[in-house]
MIBA-366324 format. One record per residue (C-alpha): residue in three letters; x, y, z. Coordinates in nm, 4 decimals, decimal comma. Layout:
// residues N
ALA X Y Z
...
// end
This chain:
// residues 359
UNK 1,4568 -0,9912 -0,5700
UNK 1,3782 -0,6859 -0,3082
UNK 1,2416 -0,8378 0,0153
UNK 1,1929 -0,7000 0,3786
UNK 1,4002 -0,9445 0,5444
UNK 1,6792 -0,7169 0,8132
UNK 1,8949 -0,8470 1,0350
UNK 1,7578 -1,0489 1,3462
UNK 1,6994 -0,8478 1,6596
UNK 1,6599 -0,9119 2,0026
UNK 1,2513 -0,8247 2,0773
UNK 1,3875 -0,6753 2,4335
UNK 1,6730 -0,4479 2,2453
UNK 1,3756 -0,3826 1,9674
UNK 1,1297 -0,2847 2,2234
UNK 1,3604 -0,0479 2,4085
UNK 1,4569 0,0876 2,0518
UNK 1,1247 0,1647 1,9645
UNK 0,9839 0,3525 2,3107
UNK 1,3348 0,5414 2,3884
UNK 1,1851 0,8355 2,1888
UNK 0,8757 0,8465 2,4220
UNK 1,0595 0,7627 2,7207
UNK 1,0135 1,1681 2,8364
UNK 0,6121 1,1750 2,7450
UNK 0,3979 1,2573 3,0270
UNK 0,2136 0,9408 3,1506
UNK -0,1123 1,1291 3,1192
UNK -0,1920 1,4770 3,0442
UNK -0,4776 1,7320 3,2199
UNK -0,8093 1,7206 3,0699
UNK -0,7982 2,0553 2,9114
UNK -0,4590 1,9772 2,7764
UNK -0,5362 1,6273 2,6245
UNK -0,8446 1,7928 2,4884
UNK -0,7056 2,0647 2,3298
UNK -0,4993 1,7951 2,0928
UNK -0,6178 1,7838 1,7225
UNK -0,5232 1,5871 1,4365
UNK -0,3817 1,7294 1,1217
UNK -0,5184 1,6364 0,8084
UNK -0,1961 1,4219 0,7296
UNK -0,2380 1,2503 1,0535
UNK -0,5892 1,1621 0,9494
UNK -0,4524 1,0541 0,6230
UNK -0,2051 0,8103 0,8098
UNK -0,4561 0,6999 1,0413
UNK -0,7228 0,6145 0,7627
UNK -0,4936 0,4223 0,5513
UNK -0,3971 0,1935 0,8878
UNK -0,7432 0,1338 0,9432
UNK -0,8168 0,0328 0,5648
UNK -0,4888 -0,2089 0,6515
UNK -0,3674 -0,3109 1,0008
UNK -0,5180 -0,0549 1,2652
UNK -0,8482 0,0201 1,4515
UNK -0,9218 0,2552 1,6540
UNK -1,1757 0,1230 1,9355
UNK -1,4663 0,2776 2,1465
UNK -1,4079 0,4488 2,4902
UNK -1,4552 0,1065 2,6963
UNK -1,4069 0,0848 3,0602
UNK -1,2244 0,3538 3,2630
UNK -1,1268 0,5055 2,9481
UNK -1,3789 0,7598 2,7933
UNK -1,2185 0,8533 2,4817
UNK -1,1038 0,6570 2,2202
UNK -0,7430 0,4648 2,1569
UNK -0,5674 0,3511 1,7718
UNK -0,3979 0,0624 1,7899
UNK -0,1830 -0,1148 1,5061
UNK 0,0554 -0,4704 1,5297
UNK 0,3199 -0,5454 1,2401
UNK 0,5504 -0,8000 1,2063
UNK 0,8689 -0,7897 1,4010
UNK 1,0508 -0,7917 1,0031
UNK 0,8849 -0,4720 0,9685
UNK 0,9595 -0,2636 1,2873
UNK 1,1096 0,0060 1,0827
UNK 0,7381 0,0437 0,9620
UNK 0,5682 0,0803 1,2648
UNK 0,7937 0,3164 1,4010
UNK 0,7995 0,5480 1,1051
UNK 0,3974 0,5906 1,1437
UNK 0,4179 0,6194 1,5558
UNK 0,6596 0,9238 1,4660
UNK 0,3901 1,0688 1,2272
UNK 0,1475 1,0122 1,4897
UNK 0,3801 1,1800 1,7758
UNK 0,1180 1,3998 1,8986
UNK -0,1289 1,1662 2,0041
UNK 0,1753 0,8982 2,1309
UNK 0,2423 0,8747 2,5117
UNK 0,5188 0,6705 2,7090
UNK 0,5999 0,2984 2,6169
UNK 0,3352 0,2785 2,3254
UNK 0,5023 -0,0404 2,2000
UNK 0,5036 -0,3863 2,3283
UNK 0,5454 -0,6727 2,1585
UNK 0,3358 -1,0405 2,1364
UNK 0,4269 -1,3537 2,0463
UNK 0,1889 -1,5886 1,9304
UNK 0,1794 -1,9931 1,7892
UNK 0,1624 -2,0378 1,4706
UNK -0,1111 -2,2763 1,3473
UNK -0,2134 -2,4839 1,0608
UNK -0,4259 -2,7005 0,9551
UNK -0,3811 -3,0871 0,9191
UNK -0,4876 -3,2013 0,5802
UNK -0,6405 -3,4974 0,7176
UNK -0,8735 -3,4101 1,0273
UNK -0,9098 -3,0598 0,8986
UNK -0,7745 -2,9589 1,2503
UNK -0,5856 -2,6505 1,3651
UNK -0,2501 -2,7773 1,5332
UNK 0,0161 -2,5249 1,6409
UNK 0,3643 -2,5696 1,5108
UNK 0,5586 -2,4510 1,8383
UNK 0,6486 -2,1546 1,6049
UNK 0,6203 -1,8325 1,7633
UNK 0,5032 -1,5093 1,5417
UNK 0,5962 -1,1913 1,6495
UNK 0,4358 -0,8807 1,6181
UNK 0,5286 -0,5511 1,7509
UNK 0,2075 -0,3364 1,8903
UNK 0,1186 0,0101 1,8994
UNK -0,1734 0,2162 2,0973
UNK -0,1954 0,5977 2,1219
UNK -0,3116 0,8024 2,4039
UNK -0,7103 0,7909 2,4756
UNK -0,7915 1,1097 2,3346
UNK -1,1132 1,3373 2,2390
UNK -1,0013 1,3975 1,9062
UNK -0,9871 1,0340 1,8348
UNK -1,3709 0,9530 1,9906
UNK -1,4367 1,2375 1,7494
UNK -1,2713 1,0649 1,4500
UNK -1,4855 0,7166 1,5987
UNK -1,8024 0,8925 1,5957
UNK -1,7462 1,0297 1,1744
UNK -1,5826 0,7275 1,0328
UNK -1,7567 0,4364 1,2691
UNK -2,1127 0,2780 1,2857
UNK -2,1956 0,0485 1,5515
UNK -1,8559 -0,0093 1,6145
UNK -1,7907 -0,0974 1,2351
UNK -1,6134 0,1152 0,9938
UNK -1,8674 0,2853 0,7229
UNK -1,7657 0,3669 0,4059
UNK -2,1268 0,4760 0,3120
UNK -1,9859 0,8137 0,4553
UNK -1,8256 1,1345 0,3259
UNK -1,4923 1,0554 0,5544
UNK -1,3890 0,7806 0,2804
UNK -1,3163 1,0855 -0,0467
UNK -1,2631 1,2931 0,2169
UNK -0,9892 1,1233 0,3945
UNK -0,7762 0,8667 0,1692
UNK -0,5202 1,0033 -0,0029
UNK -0,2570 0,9156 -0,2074
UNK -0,0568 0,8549 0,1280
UNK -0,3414 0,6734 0,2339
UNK -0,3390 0,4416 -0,0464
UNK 0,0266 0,3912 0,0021
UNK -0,0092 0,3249 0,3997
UNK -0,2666 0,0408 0,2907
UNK -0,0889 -0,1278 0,0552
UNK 0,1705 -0,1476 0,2788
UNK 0,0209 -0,2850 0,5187
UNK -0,2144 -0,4745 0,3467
UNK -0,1698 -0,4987 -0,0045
UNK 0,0409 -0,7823 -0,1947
UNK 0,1606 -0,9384 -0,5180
UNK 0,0260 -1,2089 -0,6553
UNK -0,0022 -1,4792 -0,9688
UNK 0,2300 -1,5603 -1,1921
UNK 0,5511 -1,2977 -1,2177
UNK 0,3659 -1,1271 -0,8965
UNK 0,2043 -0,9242 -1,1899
UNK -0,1459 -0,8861 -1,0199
UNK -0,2537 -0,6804 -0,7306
UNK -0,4244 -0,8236 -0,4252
UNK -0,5769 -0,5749 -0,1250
UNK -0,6986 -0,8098 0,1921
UNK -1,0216 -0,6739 0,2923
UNK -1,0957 -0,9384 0,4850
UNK -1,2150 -0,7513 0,8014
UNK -1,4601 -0,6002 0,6261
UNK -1,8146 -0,6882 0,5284
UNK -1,8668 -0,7868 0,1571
UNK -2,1175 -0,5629 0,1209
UNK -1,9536 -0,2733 0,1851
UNK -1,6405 -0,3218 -0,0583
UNK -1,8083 -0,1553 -0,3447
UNK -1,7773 0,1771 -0,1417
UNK -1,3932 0,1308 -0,1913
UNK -1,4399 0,0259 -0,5640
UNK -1,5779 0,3392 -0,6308
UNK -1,3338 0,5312 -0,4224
UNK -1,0404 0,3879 -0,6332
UNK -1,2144 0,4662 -0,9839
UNK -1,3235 0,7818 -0,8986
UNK -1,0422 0,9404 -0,7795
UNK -0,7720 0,7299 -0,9385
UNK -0,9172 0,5371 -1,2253
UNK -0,8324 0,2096 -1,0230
UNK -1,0393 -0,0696 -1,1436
UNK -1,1012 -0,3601 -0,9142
UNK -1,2745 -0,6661 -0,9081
UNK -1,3998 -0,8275 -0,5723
UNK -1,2619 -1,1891 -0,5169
UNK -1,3224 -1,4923 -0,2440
UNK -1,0660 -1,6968 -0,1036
UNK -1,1423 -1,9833 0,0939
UNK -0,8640 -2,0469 0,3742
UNK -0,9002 -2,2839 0,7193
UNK -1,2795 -2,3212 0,5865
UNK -1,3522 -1,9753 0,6108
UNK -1,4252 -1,7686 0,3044
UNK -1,2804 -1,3670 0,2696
UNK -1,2552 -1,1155 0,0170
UNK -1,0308 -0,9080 -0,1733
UNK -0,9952 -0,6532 -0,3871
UNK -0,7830 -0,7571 -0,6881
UNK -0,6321 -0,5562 -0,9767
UNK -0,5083 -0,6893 -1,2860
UNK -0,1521 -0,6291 -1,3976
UNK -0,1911 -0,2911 -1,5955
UNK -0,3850 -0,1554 -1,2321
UNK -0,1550 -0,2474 -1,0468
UNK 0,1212 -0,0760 -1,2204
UNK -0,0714 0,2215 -1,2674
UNK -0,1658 0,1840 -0,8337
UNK 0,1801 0,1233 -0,7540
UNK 0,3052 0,4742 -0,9600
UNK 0,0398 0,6133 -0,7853
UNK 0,1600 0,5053 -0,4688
UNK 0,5778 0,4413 -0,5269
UNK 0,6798 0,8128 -0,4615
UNK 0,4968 0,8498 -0,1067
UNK 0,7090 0,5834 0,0465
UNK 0,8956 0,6843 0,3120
UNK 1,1009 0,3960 0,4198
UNK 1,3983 0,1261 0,2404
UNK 1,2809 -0,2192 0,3874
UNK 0,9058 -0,1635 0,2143
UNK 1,0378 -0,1194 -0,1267
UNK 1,0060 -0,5013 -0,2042
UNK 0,6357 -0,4588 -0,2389
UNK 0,6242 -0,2439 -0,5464
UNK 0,8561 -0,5164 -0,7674
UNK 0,7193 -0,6534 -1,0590
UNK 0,8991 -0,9560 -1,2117
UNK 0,9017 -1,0583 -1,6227
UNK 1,0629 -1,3187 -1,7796
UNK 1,0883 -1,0374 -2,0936
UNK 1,4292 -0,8687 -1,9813
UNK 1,2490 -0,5485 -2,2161
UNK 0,9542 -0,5516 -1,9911
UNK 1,2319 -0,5719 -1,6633
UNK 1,4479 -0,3068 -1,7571
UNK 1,0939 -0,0930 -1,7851
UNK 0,9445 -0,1706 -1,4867
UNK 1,3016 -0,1230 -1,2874
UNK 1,3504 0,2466 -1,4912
UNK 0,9443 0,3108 -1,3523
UNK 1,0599 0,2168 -0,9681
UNK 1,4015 0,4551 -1,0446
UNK 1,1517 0,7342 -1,1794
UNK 0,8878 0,7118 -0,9225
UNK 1,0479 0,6145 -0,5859
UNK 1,2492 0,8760 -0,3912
UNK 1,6287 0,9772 -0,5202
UNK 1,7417 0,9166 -0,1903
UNK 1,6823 0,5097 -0,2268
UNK 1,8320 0,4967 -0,5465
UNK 2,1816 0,3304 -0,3948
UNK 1,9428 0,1104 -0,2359
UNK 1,7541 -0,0174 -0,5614
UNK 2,1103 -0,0100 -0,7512
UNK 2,2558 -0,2760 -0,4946
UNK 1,9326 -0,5063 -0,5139
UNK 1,7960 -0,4642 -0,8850
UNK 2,1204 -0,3210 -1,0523
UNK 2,1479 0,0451 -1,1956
UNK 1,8774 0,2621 -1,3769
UNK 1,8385 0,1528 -1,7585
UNK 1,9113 0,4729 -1,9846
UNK 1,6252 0,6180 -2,0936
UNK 1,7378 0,6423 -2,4689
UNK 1,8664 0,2776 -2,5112
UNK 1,5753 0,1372 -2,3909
UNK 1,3117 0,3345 -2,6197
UNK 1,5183 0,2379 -2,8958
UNK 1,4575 -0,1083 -2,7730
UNK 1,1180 -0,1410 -2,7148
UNK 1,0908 0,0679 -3,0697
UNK 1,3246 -0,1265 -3,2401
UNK 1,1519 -0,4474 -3,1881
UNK 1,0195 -0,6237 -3,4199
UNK 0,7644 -0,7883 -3,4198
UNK 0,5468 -0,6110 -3,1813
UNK 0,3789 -0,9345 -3,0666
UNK 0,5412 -1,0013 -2,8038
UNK 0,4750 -0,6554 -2,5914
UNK 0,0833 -0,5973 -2,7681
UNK -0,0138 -0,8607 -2,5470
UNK 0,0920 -0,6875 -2,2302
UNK 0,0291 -0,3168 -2,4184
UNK -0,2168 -0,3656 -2,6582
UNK -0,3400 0,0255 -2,6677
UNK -0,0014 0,1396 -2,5899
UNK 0,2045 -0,0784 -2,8666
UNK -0,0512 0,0673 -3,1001
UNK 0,0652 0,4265 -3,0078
UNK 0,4542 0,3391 -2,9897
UNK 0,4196 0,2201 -3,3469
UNK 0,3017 0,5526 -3,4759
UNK 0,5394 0,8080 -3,2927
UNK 0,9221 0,8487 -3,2275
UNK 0,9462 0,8837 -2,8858
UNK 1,3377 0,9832 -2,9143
UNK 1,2274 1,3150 -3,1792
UNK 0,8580 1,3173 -3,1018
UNK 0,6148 1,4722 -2,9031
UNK 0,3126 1,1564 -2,8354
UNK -0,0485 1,3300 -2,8890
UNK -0,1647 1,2464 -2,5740
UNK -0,5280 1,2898 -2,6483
UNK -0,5292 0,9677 -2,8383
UNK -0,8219 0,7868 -2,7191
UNK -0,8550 0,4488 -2,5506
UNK -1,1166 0,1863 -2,7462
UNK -1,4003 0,2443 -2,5519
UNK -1,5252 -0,1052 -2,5903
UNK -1,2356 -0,1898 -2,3568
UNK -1,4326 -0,2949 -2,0773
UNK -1,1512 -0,3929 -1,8091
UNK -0,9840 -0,0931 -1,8301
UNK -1,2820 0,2012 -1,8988
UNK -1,1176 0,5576 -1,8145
UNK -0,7838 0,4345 -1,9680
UNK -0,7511 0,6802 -2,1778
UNK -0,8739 1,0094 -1,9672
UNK -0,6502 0,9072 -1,6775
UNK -0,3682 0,7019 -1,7679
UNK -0,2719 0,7566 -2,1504
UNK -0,2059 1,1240 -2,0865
UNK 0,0815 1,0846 -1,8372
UNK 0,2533 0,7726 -1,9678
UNK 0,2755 0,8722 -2,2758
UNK 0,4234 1,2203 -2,1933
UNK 0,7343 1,3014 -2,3252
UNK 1,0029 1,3320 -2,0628
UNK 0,7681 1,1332 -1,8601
UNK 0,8591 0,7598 -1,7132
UNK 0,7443 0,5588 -1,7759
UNK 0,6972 0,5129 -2,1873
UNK 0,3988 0,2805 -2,1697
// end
């Protein structure tokens, strides 16, 4: 199984890793010249998908009149943190990181209590410069202080990358298998979490469905996508990321060694060619493409995959995909209610010939 665990470093040797490559920024920077800093659209990408995860960007307050991002990650994923700060060079000054330690706490099943376990998390912390461009940014994506996806910015903004950044940082696996999809919105008011429902079916034909969890007596919400979404997020997403040690998050688990082999010939399809000796040393080597078709084909009987591919199964049983060229306008039952642009923007591309994967 793929996990982010590295090997233990010291926080001092991590924190002098992670500002040596801003040790020659300019404390601050003349007015004209800070102001004449703008983002890129990628950089706005990056930025958006932190703040849908594990970023804000906060108000001019005090001596500072323009605004500042900030993000904190786990100490385990360092290499992620520093891979954004690099994107976001531009707006980075000297000694952006520090790190914080803080107790651990949890709750005593009798008095309901919050104790702390003398268990110190770390996290390693980012901030940018206080710029003009990034009040700017405040002003279009922020409303009293809160982020507002009633406006344009949110289909303006979040892109694929965007999507990727945010599961990263705040998306996870979950049920049985980790087969289902879970993306913590808890900072964000209930209300407002239809705004990203909509931005996830109408640009990806992502369907979601808004979910409480009680924890510590406090109830939040999530965005959770059954197991085909999910697969069809995580191909979304798979290709876009940039770094070994977040891999783990896009690994599906079956007991079906069939449904395995699949998912582990998706990851070798989607994810970048340069992290294939990585996934060969921690899920073994790519399945052929050939053998497995005639596997899943070969089958028999179907019963056993119809319940995880009903629509698909269906399909498979009509066409040689070794000889055959699918007809990928076959049409999705519309009365499938969980899944209702299946067919215009899924069925096309995974059922392409010469396409990964086959379902």
């Amino acid at each position: 199984m793929l996990s982010n665990k590295s090997k233990d470093i010291d926080s001092g040797d991590l924190l002098k890793k992670l500002n040596d490559p801003y040790k020659d920024s300019r404390v601050r920077l003349g007015n004209q010249e800070a102001d004449e800093i703008q983002l890129t659209l990628n950089q706005k990408a990056i930025l958006v998908g932190t703040l849908l995860g594990d970023g804000s960007l906060k108000e001019p307050t005090g001596s500072f009149k323009n605004s500042r991002f900030q993000m904190k990650h786990s100490k385990n994923q360092h290499e992620w943190i520093e891979w954004k700060a690099a994107q976001l060079s531009s707006i980075t000054g000297k000694n952006p990181f520090h790190i914080q330690q803080e107790p651990i706490k949890i709750k005593n099943p009798t008095t309901g209590e919050l104790t702390t376990t003398g268990t110190l998390y770390t996290k390693v912390h980012y901030q940018s410069r206080a710029l003009q461009c990034l009040t700017a940014l405040h002003e279009e994506l922020y409303t009293n202080n809160v982020l507002d996806f009633s406006k344009p910015w949110l289909m303006n903004y979040v892109t694929e990358e965007s999507l990727m950044i945010w599961w990263l940082d705040d998306g996870g696996l979950m049920g049985i298998g980790r087969r289902r999809g879970k993306l913590a919105t808890h900072g964000f008011p209930v209300e407002s979490l239809p705004y990203l429902q909509q931005l996830l079916f109408n640009k990806w034909g992502i369907y979601t469905t808004i979910q409480r969890n009680t924890y510590n007596d406090k109830t939040y919400f999530y965005l959770q996508l059954s197991p085909r979404m999910l697969k069809l997020f995580l191909r979304i997403i798979m290709r876009y990321i940039p770094i070994e040690s977040m891999i783990y998050k896009t690994y599906l688990e079956y007991k079906n060694p069939i449904l395995q082999k699949h998912w582990i010939f998706t990851m070798y399809e989607e994810i970048r060619p340069s992290f294939h000796p990585y996934l060969k040393k921690h899920i073994g080597p790519k399945p052929d493409r050939y053998a497995l078709a005639k596997e899943i084909i070969g089958r028999s009987p179907w019963d056993s995959l119809e319940e995880e591919f009903p629509i698909e199964t269906a399909k498979l049983q009509k066409v040689d995909l070794l000889y055959e060229e699918p007809d990928s306008s076959y049409e999705a039952d519309s009365s499938d209610e969980t899944r209702p642009s299946f067919s215009e923007f899924i069925m096309p591309r995974l059922l392409r010939y010469g396409d990964a994967p086959f379902f």
